[in-house]
C-alpha positions in Angstrom: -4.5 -7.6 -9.3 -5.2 -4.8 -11.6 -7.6 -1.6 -10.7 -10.5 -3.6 -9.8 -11.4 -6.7 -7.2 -13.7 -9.5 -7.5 -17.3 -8.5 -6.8 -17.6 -10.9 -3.7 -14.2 -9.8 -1.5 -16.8 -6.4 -1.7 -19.6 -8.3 -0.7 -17.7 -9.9 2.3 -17.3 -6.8 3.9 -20.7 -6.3 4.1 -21.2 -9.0 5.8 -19.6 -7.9 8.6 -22.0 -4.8 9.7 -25.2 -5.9 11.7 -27.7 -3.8 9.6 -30.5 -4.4 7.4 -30.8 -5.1 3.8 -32.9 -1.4 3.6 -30.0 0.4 6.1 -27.3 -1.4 4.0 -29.0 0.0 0.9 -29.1 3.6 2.1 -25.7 3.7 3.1 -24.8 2.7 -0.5 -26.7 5.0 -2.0 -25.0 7.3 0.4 -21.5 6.6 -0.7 -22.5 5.9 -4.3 -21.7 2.8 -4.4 -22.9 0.0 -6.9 -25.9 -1.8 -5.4 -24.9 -5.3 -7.2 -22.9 -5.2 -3.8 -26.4 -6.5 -1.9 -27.1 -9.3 -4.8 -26.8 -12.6 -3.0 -24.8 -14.4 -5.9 -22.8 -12.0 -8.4 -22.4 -12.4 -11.9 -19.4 -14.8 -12.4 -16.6 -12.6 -12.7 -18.1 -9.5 -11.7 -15.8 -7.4 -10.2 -15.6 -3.7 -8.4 -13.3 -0.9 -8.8 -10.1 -0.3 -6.4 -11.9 3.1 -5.5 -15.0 1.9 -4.7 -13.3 -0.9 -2.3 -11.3 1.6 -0.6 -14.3 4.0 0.1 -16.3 0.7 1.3 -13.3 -0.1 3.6 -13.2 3.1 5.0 -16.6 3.8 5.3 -16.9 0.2 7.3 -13.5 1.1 9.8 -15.3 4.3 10.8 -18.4 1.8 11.6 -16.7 -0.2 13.1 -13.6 0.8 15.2 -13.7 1.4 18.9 -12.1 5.4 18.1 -14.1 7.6 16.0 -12.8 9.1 12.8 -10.8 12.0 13.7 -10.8 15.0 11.4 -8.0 17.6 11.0 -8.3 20.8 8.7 -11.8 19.1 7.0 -10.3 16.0 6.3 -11.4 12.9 7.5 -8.3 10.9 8.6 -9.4 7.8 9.5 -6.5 6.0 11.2 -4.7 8.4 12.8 -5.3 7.0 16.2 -5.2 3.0 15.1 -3.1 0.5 15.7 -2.4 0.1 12.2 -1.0 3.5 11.6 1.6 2.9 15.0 2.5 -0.3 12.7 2.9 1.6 9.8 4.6 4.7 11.2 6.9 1.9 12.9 7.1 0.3 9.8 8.2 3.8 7.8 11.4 4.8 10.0 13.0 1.2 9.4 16.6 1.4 7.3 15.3 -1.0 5.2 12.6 -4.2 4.2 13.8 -6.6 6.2 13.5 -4.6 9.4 10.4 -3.2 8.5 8.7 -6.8 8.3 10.5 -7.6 11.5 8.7 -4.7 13.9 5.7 -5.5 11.9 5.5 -9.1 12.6 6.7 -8.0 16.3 3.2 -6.0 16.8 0.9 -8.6 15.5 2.6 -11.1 18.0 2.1 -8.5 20.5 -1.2 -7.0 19.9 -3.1 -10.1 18.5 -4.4 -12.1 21.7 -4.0 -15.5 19.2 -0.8 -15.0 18.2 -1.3 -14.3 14.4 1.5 -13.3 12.9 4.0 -13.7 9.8 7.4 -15.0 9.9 10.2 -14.7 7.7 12.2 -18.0 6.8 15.2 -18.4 4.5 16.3 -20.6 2.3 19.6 -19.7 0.6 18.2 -17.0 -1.5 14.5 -17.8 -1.0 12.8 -16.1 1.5 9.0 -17.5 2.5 6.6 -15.5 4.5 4.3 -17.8 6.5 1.2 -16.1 7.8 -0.1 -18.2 11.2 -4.1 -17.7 11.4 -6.3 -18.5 14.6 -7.3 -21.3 14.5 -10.1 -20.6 16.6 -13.6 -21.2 15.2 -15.1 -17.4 16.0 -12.4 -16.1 14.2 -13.3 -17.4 10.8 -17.1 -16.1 11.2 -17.5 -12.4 9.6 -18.0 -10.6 13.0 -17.5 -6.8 14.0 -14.9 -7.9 16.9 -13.2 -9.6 14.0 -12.7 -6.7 12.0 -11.6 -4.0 14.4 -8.4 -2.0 13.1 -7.9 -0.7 16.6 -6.9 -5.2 17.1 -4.8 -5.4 13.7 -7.0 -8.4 13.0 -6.7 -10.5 9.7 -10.2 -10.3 7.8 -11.9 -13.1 8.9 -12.3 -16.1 7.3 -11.1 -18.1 3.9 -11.2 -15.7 1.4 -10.2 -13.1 4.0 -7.1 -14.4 4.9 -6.6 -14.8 0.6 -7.1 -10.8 0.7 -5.0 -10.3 3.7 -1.9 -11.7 2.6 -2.4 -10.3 -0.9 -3.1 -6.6 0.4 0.4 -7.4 3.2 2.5 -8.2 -0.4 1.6 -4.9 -0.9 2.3 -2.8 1.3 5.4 -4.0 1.6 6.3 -3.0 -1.9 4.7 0.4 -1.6 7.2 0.8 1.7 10.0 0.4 -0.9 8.9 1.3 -4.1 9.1 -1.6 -6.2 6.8 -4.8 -6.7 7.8 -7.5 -4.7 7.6 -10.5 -7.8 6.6 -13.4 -6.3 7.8 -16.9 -7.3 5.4 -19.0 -5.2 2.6 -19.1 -3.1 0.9 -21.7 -0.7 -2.8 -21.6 0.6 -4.3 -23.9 3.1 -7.8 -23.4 1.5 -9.0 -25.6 -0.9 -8.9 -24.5 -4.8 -11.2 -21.7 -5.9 -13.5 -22.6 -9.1 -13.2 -19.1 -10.2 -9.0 -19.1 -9.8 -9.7 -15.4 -8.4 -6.5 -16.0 -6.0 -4.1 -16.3 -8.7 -5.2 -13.2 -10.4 -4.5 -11.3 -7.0 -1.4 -12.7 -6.7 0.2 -12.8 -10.4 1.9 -16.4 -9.9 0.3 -19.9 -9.7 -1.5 -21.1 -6.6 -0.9 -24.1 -4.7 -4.1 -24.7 -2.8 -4.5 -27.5 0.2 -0.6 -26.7 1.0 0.9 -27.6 4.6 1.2 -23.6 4.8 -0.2 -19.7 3.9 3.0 -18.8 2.4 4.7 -16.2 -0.2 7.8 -16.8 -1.6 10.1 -14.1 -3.1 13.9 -13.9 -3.5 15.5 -12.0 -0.5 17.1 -9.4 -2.4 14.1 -7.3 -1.6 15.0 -7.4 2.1 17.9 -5.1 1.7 15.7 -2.4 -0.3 15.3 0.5 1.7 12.4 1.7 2.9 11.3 4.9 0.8 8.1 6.3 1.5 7.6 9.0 4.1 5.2 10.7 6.4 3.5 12.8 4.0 3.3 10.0 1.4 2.1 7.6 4.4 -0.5 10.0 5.3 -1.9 10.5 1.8 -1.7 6.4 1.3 -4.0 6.3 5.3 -6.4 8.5 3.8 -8.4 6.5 1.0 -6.5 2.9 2.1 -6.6 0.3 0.4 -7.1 1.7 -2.9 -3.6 2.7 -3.5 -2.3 -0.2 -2.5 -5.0 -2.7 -4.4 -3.7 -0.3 -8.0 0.1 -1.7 -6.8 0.7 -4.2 -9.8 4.1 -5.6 -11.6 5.4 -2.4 -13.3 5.6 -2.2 -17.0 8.9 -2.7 -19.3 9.6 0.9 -18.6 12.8 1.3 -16.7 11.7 4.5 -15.6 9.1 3.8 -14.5 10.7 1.2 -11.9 13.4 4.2 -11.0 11.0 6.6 -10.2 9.6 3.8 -7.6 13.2 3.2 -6.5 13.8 7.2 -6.0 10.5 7.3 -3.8 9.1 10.3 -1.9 11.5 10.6 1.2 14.0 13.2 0.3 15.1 14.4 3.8 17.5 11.0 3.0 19.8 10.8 0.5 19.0 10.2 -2.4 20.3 5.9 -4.3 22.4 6.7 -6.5 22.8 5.7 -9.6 24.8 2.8 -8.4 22.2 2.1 -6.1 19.1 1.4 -8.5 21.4 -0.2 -10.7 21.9 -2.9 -8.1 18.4 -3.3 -7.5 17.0 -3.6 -10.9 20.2 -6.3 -11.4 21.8 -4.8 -13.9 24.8 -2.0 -14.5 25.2 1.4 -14.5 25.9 1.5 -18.2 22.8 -0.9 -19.3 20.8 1.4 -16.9 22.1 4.7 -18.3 21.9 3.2 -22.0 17.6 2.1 -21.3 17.1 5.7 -19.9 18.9 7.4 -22.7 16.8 5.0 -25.0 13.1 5.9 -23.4 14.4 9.7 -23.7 15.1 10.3 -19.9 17.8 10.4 -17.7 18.5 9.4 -14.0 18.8 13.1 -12.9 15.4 14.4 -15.0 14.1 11.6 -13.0 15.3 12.8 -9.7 14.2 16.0 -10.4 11.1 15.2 -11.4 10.1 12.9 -8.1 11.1 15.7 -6.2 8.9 18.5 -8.8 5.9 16.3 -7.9 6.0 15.1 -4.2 6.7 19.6 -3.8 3.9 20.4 -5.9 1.7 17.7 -3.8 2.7 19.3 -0.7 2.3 23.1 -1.7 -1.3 22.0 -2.8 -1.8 20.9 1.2 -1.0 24.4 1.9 0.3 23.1 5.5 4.0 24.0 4.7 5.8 27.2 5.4 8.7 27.4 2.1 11.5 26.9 4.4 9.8 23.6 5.8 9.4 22.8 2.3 12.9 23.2 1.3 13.5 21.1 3.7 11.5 18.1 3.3 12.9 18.6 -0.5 16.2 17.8 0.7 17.5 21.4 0.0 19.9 23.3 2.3 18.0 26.2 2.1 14.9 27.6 1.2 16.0 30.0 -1.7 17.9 27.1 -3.3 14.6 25.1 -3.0 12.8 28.0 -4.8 15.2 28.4 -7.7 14.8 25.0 -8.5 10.9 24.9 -8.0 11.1 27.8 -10.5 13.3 25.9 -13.0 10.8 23.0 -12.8 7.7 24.7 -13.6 8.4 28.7 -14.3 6.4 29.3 -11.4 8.0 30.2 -7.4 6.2 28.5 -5.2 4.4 31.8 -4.0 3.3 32.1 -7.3 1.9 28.7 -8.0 0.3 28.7 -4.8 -1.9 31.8 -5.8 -5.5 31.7 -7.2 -6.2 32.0 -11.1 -7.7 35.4 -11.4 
């Protein structure tokens, strides 16, 4: 999946809000959205921008959830009350992958009056992910009870479930930083003509299968989790569009560290060591490719940290001292040196308006 999603995963959503063709049309308008979106039959391989998918999600959530959107300091937050973000916050405070997709699976079971769920299954160093759908008929009709966040339902139906598991892939890697490179995966379905699953996924499709299954090595299970509340927060507000742009990363090995590093630093930080081991190679070959693209591991470090403090300064919610310390910094004048030596600016001064 790159920036953009097939025109008709759009067009599903649609379908599940009881309103008229002229309402429907409005609301569009409304959100500036791309009125293709109410054409019965697309253009073959027409497709719609991650932004505009994410602002149609949202838009339909606040439709359609029990709990109305919620809005702190001007800002709509959507799911701050859903079921999804307990999973999430759950999900975020986990040591690493592996438990992560364990509490995760844990709430669908609990909350999900079917049973739909994933489970994790191992063999030797292949791990598969089997998703278990309802089988019941209602399910796989595009209803509002079907879609409620407040539920942590699947999206209904074939190419729902298609989206689901692709968008759960996902997340995952955004939890730890890194693209989770599949090897396989299994659909129930029957074949697409248009082969749009195996763009979402980035590996060959094998449709009619005993299963809904991915298959990855289980290395990633041991990654740990990286993100944090501020990053989770930001990710909430305009979800799924982050997670849709979530792609296999370029050759750039710094690229993939500055994933590995993440936004957490109230933990320490992996070492060099550390992303060595995940990127399966050694320190040297690691130090040698960031010499080579004109970095280093510590410019890197620093850098993760320059941006995730100049992303929370501009949400002017922070006091410096809390700021120092979601930096990782044992104090807030150390914090401020360093914020200087990053951008010539303190953080009082960067802060201030442009006269």
């Amino acid at each position: 999946m790159t920036d953009t999603v097939p025109l008709h995963y759009a067009q599903s959503l649609l379908r599940l809000v009881p309103m008229s063709e002229a309402a429907l049309r409005q609301e569009l308008n409304q959100l500036k959205l791309p009125l293709v979106l109410l054409h019965e039959k697309s253009v073959k391989d027409t497709r719609i921008s991650a932004e505009d998918y994410g602002r149609l999600f949202i838009h339909l959530v606040q439709r359609l959830q029990q709990q109305p959107p919620v809005k702190r300091d001007g800002d709509e937050n959507t799911l701050v009350f859903s079921a999804y973000q307990m999973m999430f916050q759950a999900m975020l405070h986990a040591p690493n992958l592996k438990h992560a997709m364990h509490r995760a699976s844990v709430y669908f079971r609990r909350l999900q009056v079917d049973g739909e769920s994933f489970y994790l299954e191992f063999d030797g160093d292949i791990v598969c992910c089997r998703f278990d759908f309802s089988d019941n008929p209602s399910r796989t009709l595009a209803s509002v009870e079907n879609y409620s966040m407040e539920e942590l339902n699947w999206l209904p139906g074939a190419t729902g479930r298609v989206i689901s598991m692709s968008m759960w892939h996902r997340v995952c890697g955004w939890f730890i930083g890194c693209y989770i490179d599949l090897q396989a995966v299994e659909l129930q379905q029957s074949a697409e003509p248009d082969n749009h699953a195996q763009q979402l996924f980035g590996v060959p499709v094998t449709f009619s299968a005993p299963r809904n299954a991915l298959y990855f090595h289980r290395r990633f299970l041991d990654f740990p989790i990286i993100q944090s509340e501020s990053s989770l927060s930001q990710m909430l507000k305009t979800y799924p569009a982050e997670i849709i742009r979530l792609k296999p990363v370029d050759n750039s090995t710094a690229t993939r560290v500055r994933g590995l590093i993440g936004t957490n630093f109230q933990q320490a930080l992996p070492t060099l060591q550390n992303i060595a081991d995940r990127l399966h190679m050694t320190t040297p070959t690691l130090h040698r490719r960031l010499r080579d693209e004109g970095t280093s591991f510590q410019k890197l470090k620093d850098g993760c940290r320059r941006d995730a403090a100049i992303s929370l300064l501009q949400e002017r919610h922070y006091t410096t001292n809390q700021l120092a310390e979601l930096m990782g910094f044992s104090d807030s004048s150390t914090f401020q040196r360093a914020f200087k030596k990053w951008t010539g600016k303190t953080p009082q001064q960067f802060t201030q308006p442009r006269s």
